[in-house]
N, CA, C and O atoms as a GROMACS GRO file, in nm:
protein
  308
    1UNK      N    1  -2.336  -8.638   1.209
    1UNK     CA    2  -2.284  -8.507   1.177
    1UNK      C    3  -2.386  -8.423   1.100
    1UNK      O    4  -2.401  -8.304   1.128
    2UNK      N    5  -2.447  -8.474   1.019
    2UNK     CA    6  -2.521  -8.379   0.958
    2UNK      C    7  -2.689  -8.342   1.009
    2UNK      O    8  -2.761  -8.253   0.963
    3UNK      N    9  -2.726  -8.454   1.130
    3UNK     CA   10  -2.804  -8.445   1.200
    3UNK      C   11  -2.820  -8.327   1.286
    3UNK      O   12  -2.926  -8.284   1.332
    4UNK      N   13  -2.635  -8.255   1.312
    4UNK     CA   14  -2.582  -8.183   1.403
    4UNK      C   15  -2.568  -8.074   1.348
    4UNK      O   16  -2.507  -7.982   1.403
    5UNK      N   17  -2.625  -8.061   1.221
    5UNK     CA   18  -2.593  -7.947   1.119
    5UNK      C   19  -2.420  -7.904   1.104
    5UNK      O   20  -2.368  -7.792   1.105
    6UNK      N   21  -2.385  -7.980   1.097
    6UNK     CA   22  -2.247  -7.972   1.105
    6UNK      C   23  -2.204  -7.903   0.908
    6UNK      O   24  -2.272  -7.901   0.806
    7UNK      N   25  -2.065  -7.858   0.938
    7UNK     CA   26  -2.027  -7.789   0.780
    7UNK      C   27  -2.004  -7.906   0.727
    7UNK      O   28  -1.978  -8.015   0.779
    8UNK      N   29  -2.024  -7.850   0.534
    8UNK     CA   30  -1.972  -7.928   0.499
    8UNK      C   31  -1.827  -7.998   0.499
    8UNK      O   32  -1.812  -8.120   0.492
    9UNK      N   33  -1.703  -7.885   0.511
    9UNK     CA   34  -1.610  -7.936   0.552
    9UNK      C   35  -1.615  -8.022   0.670
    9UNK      O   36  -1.599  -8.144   0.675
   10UNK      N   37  -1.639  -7.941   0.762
   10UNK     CA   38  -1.689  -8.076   0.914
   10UNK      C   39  -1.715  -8.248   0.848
   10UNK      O   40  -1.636  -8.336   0.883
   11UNK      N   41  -1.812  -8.274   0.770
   11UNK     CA   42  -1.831  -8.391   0.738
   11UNK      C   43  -1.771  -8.474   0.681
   11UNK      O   44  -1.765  -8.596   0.697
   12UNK      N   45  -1.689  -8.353   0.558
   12UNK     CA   46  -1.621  -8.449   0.463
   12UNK      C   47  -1.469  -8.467   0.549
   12UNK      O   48  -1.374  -8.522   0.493
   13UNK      N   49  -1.464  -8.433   0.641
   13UNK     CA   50  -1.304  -8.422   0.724
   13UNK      C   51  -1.358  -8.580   0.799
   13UNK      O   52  -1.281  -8.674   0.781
   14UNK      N   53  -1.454  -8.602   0.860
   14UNK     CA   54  -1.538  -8.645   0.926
   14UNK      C   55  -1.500  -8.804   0.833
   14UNK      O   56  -1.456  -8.907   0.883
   15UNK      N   57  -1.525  -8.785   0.728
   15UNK     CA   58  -1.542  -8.882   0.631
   15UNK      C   59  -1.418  -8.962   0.603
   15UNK      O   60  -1.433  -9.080   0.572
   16UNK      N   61  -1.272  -8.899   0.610
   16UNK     CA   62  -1.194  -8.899   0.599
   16UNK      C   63  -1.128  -8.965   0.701
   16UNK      O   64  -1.074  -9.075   0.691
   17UNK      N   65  -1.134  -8.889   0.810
   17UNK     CA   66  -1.106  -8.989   0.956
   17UNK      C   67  -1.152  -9.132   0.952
   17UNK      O   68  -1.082  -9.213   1.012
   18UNK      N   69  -1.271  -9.181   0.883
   18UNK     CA   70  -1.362  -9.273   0.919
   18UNK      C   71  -1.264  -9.375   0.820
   18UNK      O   72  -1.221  -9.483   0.859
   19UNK      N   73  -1.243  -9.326   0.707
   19UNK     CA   74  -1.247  -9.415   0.626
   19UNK      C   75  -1.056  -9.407   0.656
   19UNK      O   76  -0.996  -9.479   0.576
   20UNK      N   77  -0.977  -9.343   0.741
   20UNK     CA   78  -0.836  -9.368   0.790
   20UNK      C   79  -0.844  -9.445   0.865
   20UNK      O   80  -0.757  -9.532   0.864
   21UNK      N   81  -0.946  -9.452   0.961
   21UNK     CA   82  -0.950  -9.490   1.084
   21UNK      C   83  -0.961  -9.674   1.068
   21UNK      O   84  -1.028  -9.743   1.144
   22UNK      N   85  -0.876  -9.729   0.949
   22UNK     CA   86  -0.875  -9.871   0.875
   22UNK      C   87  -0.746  -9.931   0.961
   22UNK      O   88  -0.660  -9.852   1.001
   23UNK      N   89  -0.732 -10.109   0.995
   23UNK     CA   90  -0.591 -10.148   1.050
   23UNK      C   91  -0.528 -10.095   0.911
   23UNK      O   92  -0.406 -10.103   0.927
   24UNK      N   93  -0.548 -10.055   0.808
   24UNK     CA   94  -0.451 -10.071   0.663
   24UNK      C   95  -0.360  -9.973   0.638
   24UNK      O   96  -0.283  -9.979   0.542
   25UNK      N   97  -0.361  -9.844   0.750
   25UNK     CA   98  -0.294  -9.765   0.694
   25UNK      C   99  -0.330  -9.673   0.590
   25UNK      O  100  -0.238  -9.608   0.539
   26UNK      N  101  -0.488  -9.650   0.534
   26UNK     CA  102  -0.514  -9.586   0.443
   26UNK      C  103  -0.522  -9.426   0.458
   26UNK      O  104  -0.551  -9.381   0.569
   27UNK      N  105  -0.502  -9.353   0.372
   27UNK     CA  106  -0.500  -9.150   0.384
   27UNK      C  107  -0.591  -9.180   0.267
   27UNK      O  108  -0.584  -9.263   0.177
   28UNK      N  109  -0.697  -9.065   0.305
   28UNK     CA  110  -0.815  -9.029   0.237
   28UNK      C  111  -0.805  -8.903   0.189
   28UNK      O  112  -0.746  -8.829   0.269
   29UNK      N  113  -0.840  -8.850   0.090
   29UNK     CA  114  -0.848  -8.708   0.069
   29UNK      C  115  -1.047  -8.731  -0.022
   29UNK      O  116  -1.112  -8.817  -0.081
   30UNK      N  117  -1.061  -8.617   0.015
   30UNK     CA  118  -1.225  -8.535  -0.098
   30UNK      C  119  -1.158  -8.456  -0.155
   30UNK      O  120  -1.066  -8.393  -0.100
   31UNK      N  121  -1.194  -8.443  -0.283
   31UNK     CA  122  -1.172  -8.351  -0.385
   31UNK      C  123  -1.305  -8.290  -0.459
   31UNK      O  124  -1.393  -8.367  -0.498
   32UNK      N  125  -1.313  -8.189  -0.472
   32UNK     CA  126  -1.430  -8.203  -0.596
   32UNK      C  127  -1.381  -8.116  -0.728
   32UNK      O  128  -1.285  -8.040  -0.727
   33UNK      N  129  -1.465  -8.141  -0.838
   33UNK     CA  130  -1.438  -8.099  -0.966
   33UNK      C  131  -1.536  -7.994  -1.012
   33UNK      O  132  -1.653  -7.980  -0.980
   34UNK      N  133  -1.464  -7.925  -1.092
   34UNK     CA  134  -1.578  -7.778  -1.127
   34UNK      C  135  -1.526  -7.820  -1.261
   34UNK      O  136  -1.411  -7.815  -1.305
   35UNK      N  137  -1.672  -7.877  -1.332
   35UNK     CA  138  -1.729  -7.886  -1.484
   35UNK      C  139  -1.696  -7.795  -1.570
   35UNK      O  140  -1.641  -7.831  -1.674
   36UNK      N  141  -1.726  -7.650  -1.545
   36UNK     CA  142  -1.707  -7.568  -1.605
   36UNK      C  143  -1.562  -7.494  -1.638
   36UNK      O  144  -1.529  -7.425  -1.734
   37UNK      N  145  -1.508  -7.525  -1.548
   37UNK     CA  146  -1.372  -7.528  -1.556
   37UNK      C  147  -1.233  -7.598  -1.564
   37UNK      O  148  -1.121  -7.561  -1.597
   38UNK      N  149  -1.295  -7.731  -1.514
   38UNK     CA  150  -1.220  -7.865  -1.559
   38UNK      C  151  -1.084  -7.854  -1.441
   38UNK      O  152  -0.979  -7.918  -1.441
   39UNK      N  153  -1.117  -7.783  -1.375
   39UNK     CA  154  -1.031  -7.839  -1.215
   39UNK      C  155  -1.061  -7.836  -1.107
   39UNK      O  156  -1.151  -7.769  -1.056
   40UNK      N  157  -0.958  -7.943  -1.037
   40UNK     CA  158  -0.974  -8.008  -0.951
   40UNK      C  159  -0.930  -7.938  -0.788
   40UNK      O  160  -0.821  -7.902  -0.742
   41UNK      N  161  -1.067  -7.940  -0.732
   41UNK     CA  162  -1.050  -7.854  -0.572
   41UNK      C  163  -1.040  -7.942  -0.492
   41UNK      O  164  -1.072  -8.056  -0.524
   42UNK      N  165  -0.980  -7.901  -0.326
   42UNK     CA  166  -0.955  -7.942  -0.246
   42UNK      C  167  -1.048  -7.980  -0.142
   42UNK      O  168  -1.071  -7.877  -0.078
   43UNK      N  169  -1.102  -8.062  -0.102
   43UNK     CA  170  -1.242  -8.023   0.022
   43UNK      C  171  -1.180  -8.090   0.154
   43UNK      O  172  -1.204  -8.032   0.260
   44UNK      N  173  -1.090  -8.223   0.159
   44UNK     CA  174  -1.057  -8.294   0.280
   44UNK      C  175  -0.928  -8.362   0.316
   44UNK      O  176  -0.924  -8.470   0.258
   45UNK      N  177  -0.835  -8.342   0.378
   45UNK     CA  178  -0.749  -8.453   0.374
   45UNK      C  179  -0.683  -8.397   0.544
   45UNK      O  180  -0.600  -8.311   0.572
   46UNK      N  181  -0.746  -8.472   0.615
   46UNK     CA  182  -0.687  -8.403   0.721
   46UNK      C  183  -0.555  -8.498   0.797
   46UNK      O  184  -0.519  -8.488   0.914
   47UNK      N  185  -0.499  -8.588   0.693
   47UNK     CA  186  -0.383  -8.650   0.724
   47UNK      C  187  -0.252  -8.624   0.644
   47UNK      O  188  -0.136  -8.653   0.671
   48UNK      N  189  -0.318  -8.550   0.518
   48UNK     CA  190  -0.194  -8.496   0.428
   48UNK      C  191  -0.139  -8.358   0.424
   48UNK      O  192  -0.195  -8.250   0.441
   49UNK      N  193   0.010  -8.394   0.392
   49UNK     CA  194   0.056  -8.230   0.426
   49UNK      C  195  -0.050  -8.104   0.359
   49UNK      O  196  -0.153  -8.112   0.292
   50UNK      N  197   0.014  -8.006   0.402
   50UNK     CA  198  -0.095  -7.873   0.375
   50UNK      C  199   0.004  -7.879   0.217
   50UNK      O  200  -0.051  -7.856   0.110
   51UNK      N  201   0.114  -7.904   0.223
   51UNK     CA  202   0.206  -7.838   0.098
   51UNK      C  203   0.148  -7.940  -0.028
   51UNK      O  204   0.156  -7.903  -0.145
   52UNK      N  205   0.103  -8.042   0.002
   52UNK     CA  206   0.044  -8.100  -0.136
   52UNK      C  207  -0.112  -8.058  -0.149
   52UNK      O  208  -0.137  -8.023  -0.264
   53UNK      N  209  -0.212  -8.052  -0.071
   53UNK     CA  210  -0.334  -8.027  -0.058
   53UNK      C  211  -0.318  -7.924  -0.129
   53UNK      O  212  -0.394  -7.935  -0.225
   54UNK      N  213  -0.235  -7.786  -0.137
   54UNK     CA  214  -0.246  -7.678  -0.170
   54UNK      C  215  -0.165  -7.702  -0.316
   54UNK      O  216  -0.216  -7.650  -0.416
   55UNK      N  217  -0.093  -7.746  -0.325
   55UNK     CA  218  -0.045  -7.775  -0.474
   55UNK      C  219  -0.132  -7.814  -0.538
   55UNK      O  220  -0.162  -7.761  -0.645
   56UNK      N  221  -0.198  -7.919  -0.486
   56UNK     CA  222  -0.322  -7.988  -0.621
   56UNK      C  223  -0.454  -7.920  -0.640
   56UNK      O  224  -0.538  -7.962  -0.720
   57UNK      N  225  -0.477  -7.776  -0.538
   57UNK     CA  226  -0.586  -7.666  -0.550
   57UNK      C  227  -0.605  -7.646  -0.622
   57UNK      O  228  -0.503  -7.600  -0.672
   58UNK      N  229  -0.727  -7.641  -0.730
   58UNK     CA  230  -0.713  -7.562  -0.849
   58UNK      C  231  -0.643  -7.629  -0.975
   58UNK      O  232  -0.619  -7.561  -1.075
   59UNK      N  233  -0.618  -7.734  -0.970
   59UNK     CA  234  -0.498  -7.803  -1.073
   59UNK      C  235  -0.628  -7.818  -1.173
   59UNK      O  236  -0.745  -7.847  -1.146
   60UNK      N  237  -0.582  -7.797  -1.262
   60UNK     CA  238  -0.661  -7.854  -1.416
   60UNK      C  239  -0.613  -8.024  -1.434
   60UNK      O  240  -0.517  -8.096  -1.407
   61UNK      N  241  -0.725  -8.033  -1.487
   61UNK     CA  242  -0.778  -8.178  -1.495
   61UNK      C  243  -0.781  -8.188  -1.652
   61UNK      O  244  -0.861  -8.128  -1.724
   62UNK      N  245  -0.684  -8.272  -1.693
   62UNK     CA  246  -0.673  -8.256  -1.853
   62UNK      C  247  -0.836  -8.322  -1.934
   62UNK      O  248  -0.949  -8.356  -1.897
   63UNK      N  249  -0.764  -8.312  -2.047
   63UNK     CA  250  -0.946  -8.366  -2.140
   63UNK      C  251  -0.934  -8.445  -2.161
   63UNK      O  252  -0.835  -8.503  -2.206
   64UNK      N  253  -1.089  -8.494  -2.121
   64UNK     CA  254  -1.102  -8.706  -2.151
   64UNK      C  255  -1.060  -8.767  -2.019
   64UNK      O  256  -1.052  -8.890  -2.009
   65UNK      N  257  -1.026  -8.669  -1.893
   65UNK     CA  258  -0.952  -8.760  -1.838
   65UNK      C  259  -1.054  -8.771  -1.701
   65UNK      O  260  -1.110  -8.665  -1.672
   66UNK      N  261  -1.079  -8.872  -1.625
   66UNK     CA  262  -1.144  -8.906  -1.525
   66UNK      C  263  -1.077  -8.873  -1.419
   66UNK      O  264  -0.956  -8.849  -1.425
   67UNK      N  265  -1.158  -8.866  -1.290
   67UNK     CA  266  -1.078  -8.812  -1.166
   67UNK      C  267  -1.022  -8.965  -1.129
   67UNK      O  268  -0.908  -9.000  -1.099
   68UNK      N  269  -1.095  -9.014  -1.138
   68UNK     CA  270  -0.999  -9.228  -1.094
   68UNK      C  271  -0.938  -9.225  -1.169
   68UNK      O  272  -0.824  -9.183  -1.148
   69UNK      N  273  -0.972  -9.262  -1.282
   69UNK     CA  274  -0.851  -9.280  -1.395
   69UNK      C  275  -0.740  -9.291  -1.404
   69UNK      O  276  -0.664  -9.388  -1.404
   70UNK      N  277  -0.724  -9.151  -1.415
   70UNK     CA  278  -0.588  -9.063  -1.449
   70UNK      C  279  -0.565  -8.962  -1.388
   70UNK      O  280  -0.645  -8.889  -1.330
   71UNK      N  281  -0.408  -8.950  -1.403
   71UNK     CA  282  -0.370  -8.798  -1.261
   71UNK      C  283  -0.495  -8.689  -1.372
   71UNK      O  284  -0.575  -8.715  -1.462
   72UNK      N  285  -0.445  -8.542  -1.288
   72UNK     CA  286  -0.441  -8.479  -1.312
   72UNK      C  287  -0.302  -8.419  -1.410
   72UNK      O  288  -0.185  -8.445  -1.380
   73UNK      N  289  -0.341  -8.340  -1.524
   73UNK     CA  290  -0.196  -8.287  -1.600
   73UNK      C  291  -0.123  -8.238  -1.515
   73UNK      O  292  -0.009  -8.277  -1.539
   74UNK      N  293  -0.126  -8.176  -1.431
   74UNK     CA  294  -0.014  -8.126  -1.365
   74UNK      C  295  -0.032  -7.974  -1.364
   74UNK      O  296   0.019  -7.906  -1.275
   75UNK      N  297  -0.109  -7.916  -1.473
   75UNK     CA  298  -0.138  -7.782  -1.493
   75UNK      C  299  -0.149  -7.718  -1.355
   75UNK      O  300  -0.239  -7.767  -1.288
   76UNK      N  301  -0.071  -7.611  -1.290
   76UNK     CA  302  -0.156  -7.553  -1.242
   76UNK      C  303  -0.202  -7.403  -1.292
   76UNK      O  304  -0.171  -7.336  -1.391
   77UNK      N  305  -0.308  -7.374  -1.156
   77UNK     CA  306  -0.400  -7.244  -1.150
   77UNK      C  307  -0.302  -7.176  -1.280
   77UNK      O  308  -0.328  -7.064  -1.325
   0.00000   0.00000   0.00000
């Protein structure tokens, strides 16, 4: 994919499939985090509803708290 110049969404969707594509039944999502603002964006989940993907857009990411860790507070936008 990225040989193919493909988007970044393209890849990380890409990424997602790959790592569903398990006998286990697993759903993948990418997220990424903005430092400066301490929440948590959406980049991949192309097996989960749109209505949670878009709920957790933008959610603040409380303090001290790791993206493994621990949820997110719940804050949103």
């Amino acid at each position: 994919m990225v040989a193919k110049d493909s988007s970044l969404a393209q890849i990380l969707e890409g990424v997602c499939r790959l790592i569903e594509g398990n006998p286990w039944g697993l759903v993948h999502q990418s997220c990424y985090s903005d430092k400066d603002t301490n929440r948590l964006w959406h980049a991949a989940a192309p097996s989960l509803p749109e209505s949670y993907t878009t709920a957790i857009d933008g959610i603040l990411i409380g303090l001290r708290l790791g993206l493994a860790e621990l949820p997110p507070t719940g804050e949103n936008k």
